[in-house]
VOBA-1610 file (N, C-alpha, C; in pm, whole numbers, padded with zeros to 5 digits, always signed):
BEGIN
Unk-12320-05047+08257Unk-12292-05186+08292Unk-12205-05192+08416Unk-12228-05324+08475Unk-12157-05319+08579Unk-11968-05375+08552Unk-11916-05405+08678Unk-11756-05407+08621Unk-11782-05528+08593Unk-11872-05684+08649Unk-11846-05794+08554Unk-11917-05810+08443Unk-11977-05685+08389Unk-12053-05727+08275Unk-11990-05783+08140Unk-12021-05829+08096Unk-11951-05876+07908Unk-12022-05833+07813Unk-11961-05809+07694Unk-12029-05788+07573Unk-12015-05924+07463Unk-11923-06025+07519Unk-11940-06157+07488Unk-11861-06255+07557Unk-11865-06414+07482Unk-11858-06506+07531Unk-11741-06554+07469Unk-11588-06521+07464Unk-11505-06573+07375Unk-11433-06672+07385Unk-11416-06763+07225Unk-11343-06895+07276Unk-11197-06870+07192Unk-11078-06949+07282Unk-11019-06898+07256Unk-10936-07034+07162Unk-10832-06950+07076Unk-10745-07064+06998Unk-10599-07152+07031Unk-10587-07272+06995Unk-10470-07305+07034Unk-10371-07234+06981Unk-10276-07191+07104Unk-10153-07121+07083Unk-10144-06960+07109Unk-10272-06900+07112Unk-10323-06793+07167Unk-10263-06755+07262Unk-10210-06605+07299Unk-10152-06586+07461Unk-10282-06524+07496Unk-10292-06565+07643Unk-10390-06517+07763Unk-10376-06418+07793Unk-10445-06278+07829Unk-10377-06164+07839Unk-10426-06215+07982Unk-10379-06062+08089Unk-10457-06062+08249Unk-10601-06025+08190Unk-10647-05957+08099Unk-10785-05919+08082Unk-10859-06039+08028Unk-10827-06129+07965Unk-10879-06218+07952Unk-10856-06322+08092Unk-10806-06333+08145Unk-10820-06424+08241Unk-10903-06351+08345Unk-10897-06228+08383Unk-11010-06162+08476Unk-11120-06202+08444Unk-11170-06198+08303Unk-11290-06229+08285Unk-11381-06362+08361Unk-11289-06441+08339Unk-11320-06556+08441Unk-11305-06633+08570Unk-11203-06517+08601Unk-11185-06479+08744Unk-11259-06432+08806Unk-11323-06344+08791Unk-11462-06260+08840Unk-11540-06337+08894Unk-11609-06382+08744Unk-11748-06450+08773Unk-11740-06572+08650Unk-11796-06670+08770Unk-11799-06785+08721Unk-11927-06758+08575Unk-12004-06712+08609Unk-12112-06706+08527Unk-12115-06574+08426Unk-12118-06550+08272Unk-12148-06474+08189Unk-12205-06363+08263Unk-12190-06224+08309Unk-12270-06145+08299Unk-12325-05997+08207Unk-12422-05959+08147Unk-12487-05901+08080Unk-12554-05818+08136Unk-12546-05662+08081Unk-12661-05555+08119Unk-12808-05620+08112Unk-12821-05656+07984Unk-13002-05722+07905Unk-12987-05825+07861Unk-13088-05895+07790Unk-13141-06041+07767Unk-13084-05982+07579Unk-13047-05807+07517Unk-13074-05814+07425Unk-12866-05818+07426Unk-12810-05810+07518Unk-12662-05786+07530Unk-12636-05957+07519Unk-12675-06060+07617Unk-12658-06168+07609Unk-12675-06253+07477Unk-12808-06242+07391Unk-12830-06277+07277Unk-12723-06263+07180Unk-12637-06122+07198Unk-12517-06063+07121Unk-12440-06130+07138Unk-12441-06170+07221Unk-12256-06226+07329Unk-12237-06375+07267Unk-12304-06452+07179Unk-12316-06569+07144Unk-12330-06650+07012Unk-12255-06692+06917Unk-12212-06739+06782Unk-12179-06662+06708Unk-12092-06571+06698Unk-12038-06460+06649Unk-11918-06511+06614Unk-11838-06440+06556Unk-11687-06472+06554Unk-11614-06426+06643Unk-11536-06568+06705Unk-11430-06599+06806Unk-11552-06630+06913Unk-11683-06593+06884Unk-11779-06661+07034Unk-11784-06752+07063Unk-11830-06802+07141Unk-11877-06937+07205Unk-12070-06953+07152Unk-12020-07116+07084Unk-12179-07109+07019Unk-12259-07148+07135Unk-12376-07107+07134Unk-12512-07098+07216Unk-12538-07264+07220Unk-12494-07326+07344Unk-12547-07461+07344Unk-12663-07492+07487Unk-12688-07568+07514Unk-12765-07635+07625Unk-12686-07642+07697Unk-12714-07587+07896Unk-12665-07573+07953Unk-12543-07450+07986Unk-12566-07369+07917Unk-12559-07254+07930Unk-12594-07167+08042Unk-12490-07073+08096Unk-12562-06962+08169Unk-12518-06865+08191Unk-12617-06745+08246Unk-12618-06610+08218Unk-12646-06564+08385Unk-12641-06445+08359Unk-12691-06354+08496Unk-12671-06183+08369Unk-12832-06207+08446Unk-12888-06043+08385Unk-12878-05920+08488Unk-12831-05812+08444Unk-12811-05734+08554Unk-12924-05623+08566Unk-13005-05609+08432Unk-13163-05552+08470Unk-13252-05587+08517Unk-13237-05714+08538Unk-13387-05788+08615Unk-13274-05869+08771Unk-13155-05876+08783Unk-13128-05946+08874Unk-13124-06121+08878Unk-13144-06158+08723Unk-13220-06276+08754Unk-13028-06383+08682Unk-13074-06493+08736Unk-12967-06627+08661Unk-13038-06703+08543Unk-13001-06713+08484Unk-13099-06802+08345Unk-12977-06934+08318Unk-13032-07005+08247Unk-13018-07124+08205Unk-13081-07164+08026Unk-12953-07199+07929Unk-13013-07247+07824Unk-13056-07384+07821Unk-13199-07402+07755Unk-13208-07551+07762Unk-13216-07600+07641Unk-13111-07535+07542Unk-13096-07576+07446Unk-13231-07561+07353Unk-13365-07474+07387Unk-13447-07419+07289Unk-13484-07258+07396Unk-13468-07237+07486Unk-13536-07103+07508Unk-13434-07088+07672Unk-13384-06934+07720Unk-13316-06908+07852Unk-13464-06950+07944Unk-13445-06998+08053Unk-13501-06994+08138Unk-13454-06962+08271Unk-13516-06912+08371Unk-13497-06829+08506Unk-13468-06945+08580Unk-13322-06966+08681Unk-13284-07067+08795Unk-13409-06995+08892Unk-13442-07156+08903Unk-13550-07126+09043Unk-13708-07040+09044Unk-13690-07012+08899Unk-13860-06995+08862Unk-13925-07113+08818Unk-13973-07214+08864Unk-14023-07352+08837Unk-14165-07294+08867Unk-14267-07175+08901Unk-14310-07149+08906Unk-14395-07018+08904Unk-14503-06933+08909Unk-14520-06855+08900Unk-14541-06751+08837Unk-14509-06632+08878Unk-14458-06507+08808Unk-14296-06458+08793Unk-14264-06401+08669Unk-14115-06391+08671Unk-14098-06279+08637Unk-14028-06160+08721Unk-14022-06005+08687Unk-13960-06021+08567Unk-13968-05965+08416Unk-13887-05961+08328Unk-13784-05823+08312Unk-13883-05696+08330Unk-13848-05514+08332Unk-13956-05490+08384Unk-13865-05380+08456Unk-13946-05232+08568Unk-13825-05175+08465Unk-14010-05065+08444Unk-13974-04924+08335Unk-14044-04818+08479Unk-13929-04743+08449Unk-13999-04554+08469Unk-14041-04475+08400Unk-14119-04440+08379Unk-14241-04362+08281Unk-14117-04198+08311Unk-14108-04163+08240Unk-14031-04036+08228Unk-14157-03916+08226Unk-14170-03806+08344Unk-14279-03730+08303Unk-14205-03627+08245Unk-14417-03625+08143Unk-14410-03519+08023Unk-14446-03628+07921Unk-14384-03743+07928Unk-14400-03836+07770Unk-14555-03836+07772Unk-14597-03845+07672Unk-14757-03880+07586Unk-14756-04033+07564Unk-14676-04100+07539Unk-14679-04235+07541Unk-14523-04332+07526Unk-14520-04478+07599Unk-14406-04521+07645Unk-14364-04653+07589Unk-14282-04654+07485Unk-14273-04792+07437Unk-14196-04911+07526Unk-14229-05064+07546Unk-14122-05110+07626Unk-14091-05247+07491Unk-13951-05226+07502Unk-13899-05341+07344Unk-13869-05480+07446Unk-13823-05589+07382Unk-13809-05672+07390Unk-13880-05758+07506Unk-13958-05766+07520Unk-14064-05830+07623Unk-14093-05968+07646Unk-14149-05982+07498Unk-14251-06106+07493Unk-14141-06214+07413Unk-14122-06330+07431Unk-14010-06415+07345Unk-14088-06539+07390Unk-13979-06678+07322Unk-14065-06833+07338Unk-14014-06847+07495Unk-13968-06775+07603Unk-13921-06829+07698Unk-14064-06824+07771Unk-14160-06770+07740Unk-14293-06739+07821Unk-14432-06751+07755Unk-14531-06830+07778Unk-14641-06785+07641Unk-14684-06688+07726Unk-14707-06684+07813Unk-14821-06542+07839Unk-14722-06426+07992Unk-14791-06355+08019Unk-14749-06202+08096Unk-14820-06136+08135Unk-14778-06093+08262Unk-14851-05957+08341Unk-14816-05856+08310Unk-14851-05704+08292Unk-14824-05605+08248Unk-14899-05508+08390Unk-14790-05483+08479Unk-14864-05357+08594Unk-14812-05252+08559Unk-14925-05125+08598Unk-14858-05054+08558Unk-14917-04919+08716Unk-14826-04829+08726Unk-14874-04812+08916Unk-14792-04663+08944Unk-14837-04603+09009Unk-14763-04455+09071Unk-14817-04381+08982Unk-14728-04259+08983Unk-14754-04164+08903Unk-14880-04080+08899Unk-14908-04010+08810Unk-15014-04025+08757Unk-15092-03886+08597Unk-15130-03882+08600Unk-15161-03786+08436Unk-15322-03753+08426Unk-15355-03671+08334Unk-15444-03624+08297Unk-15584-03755+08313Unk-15687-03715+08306Unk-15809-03806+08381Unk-15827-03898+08228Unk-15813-04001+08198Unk-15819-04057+08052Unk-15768-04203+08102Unk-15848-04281+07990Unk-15782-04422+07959Unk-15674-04450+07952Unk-15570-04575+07938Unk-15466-04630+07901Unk-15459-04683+07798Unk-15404-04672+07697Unk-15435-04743+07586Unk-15305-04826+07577Unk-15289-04969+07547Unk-15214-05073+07513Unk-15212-05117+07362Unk-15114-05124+07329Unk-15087-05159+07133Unk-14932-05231+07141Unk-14975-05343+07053Unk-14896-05455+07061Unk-14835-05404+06941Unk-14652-05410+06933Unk-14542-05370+06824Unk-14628-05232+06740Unk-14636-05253+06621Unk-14708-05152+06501Unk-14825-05125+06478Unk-14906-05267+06525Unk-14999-05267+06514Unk-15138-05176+06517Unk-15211-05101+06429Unk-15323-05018+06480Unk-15445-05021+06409Unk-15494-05182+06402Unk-15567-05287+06374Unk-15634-05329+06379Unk-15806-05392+06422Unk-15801-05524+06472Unk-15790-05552+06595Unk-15791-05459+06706Unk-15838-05476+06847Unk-15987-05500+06903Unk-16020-05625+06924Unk-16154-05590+06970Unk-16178-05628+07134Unk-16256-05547+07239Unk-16225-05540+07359Unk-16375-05516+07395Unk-16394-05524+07566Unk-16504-05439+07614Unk-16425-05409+07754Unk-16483-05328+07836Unk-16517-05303+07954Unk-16637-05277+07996Unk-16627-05379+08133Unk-16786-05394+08202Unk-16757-05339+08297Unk-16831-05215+08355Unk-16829-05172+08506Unk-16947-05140+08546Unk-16960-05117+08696Unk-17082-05080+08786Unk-16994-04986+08890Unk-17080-04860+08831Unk-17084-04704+08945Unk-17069-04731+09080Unk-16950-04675+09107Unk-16946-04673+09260Unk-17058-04643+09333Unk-17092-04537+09291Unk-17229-04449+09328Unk-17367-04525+09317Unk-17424-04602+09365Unk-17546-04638+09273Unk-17517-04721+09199Unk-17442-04832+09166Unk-17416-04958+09115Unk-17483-04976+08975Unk-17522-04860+08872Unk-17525-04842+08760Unk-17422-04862+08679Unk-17474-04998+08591Unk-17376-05078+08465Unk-17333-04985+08368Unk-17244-05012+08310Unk-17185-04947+08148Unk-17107-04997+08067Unk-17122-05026+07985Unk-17015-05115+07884Unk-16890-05004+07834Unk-16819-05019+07790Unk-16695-04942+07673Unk-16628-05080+07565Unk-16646-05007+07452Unk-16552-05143+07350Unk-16491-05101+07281Unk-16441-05138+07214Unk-16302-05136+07088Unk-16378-05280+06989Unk-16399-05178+06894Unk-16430-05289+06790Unk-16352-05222+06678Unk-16281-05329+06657Unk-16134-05308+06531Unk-16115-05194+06607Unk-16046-05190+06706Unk-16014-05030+06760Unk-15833-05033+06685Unk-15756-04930+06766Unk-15673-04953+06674Unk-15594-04964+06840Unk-15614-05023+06897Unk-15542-05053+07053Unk-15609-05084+07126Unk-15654-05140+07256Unk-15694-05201+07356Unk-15695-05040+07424Unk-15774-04973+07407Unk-15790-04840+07443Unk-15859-04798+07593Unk-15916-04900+07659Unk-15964-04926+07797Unk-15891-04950+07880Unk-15729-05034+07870Unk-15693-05123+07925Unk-15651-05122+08064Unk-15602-04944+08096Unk-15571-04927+08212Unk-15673-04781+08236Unk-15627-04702+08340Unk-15694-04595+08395Unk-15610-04481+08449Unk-15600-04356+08404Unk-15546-04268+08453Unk-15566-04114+08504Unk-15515-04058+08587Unk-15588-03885+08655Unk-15485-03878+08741Unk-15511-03775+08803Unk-15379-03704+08882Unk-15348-03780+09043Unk-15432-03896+09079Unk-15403-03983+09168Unk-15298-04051+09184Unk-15318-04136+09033Unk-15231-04243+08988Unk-15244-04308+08824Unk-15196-04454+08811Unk-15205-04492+08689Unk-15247-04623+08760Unk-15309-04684+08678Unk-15349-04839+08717Unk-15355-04912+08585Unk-15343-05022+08575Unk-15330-05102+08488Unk-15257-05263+08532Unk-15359-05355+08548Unk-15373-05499+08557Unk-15412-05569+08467Unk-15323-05651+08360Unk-15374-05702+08249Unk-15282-05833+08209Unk-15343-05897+08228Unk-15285-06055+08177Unk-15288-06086+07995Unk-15165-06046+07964Unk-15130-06079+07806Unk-15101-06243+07779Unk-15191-06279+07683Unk-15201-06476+07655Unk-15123-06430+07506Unk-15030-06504+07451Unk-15022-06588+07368Unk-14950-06479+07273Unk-14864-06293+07346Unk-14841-06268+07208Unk-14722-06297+07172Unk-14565-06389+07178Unk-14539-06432+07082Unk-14556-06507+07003Unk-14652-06612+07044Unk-14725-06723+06933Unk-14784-06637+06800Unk-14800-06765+06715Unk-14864-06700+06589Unk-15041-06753+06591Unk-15093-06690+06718Unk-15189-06694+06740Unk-15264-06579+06768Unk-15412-06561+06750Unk-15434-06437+06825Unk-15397-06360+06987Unk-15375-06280+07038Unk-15323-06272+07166Unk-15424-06231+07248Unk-15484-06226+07373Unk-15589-06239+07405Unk-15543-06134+07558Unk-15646-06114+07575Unk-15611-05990+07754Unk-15773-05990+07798Unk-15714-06034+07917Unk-15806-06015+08025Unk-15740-05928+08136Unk-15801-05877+08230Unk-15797-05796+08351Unk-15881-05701+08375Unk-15864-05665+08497Unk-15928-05538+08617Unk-15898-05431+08614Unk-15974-05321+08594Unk-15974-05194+08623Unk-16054-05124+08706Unk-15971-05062+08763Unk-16070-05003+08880Unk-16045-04840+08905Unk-16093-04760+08906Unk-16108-04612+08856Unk-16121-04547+08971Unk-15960-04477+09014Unk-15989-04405+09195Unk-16044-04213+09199Unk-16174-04223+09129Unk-16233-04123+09132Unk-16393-04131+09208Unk-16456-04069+09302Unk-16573-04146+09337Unk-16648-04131+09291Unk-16665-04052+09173Unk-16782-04090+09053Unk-16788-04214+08978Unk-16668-04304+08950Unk-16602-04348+08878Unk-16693-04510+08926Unk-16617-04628+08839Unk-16637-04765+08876Unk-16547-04891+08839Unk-16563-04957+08867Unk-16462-05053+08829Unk-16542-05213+08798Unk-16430-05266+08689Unk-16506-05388+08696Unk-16387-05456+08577Unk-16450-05544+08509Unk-16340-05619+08385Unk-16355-05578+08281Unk-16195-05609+08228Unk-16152-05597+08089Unk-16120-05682+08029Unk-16166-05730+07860Unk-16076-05855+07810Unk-16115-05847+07668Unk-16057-05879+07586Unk-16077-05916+07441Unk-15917-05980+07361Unk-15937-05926+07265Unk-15831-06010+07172Unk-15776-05886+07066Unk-15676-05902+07016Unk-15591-05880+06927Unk-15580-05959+06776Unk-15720-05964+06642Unk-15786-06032+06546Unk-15640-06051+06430Unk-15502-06088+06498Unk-15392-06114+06426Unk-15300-06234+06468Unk-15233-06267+06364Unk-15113-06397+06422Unk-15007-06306+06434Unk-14929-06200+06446Unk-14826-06169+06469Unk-14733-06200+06564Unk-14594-06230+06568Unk-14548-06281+06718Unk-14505-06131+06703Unk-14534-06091+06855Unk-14495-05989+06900Unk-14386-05950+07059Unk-14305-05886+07016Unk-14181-05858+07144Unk-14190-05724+07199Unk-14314-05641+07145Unk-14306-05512+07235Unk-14422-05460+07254Unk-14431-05355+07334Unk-14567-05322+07336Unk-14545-05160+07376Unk-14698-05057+07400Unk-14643-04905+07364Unk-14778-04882+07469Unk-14773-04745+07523Unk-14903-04743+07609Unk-14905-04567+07612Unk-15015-04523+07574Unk-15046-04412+07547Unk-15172-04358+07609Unk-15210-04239+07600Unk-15341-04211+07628Unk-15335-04038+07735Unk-15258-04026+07769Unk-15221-03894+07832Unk-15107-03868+07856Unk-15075-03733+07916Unk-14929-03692+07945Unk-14873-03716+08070Unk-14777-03845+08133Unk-14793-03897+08208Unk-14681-03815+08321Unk-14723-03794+08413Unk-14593-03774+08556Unk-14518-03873+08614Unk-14482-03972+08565Unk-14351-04060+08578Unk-14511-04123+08654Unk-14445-04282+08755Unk-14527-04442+08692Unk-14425-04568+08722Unk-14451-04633+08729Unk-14371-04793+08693Unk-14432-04840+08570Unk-14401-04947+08487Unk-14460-05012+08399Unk-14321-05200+08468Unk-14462-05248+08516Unk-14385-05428+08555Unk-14433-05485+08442Unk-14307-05630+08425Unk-14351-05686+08334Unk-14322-05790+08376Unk-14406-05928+08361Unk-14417-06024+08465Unk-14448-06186+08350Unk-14335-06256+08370Unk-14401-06378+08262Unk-14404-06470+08358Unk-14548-06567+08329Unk-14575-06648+08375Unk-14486-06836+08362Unk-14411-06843+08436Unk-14354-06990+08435Unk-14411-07071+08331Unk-14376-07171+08296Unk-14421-07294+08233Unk-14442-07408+08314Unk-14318-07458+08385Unk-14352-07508+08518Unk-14357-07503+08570
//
């Protein structure tokens, strides 16, 4: 953590002495700051905290970002639009597969998931939402670089979205737009894959996840990877 970070938000009592450490705290920085979104959540209706009201605010020091409570979900100052970096992960090489926690929440219904550099053994990406190994059903449609010869790939009840990205000793790729998984709806993925081998082909990916689970994490497997980014990107509301 950095030196203005907090591990909470404390209110204080009448008659209480002020130490200098408590008054630094708000000397610093006008605004709460927090390592994560999972440090901030901590920092708030606890005992001696300050309860979580509307109008609230934070500054995250893993994503860089300022948030704002609006009294039902944090939202990003000055994302009124778009895409909103949530975490950049580094794939540690050697791992076989990479979980990323706390992701998906009501501040976003849907997310980008890139995933880029690196790269590992010649094999799929496979994507699996929290525990789940279920009830994935998917395709991929591509046409041969070579000769523009079609081919399908699917996941029926697979037990992961087992197409979703692409990997070999180039790189890692993975472009996939996640709909709806903290709702208690099915969660749905679409995106592009494109395969940098010149035998290889590229074309779309998309299916669904046949569950209501709300889900906050996700895990990506499929070879032994040489380090990578993994972005994680929620789409605005307004």
């Amino acid at each position: 953590m950095g030196a203005n970070a907090q591990t909470s938000v404390p209110t204080f009592t009448a008659g209480e002495i002020l130490t200098a450490a408590n008054m630094n705290i708000s000397a610093r920085t006008g605004i709460p700051v927090f390592a994560d979104s999972s440090a901030r959540d901590a920092a708030f209706g606890g005992t001696g905290e300050k309860t979580l009201a509307e109008g609230q605010f934070a500054y995250l020091e893993d994503t860089n970002a300022t948030q704002y409570y609006d009294g039902a979900a944090w939202q990003s100052v000055g994302a009124s639009s778009g895409l909103v970096l949530i975490s950049t992960t580094t794939i540690t090489n050697g791992v076989t597969s990479v979980t990323v926690t706390n992701q998906f929440s009501s501040t976003y219904d849907n997310y980008k998931i890139l995933i880029s550099g690196g790269g590992g053994g010649t094999a799929g990406i496979s994507l699996k939402l929290g525990a789940t190994t279920t009830g994935y059903y998917a395709a991929f449609s591509r046409f041969i670089y070579n000769g523009g010869a079609a081919s399908v790939l699917t996941d029926n009840n697979g037990t992961s979205f087992s197409g979703a990205g692409i990997s070999n000793t180039n790189g890692l790729q993975m472009s996939l737009d996640i709909q709806g998984p903290n709702l208690a709806k099915n969660t749905m993925v679409a995106g592009v894959r494109a395969e940098n081998v010149t035998t290889g082909g590229g074309g779309a990916y998309a299916g669904f996840l046949n569950d209501t689970t709300q889900y906050t994490d996700f895990t990506i497997a499929g070879t032994t990877f040489t380090g990578g980014t993994i972005q994680v990107y929620g789409y605005a509301k307004s």
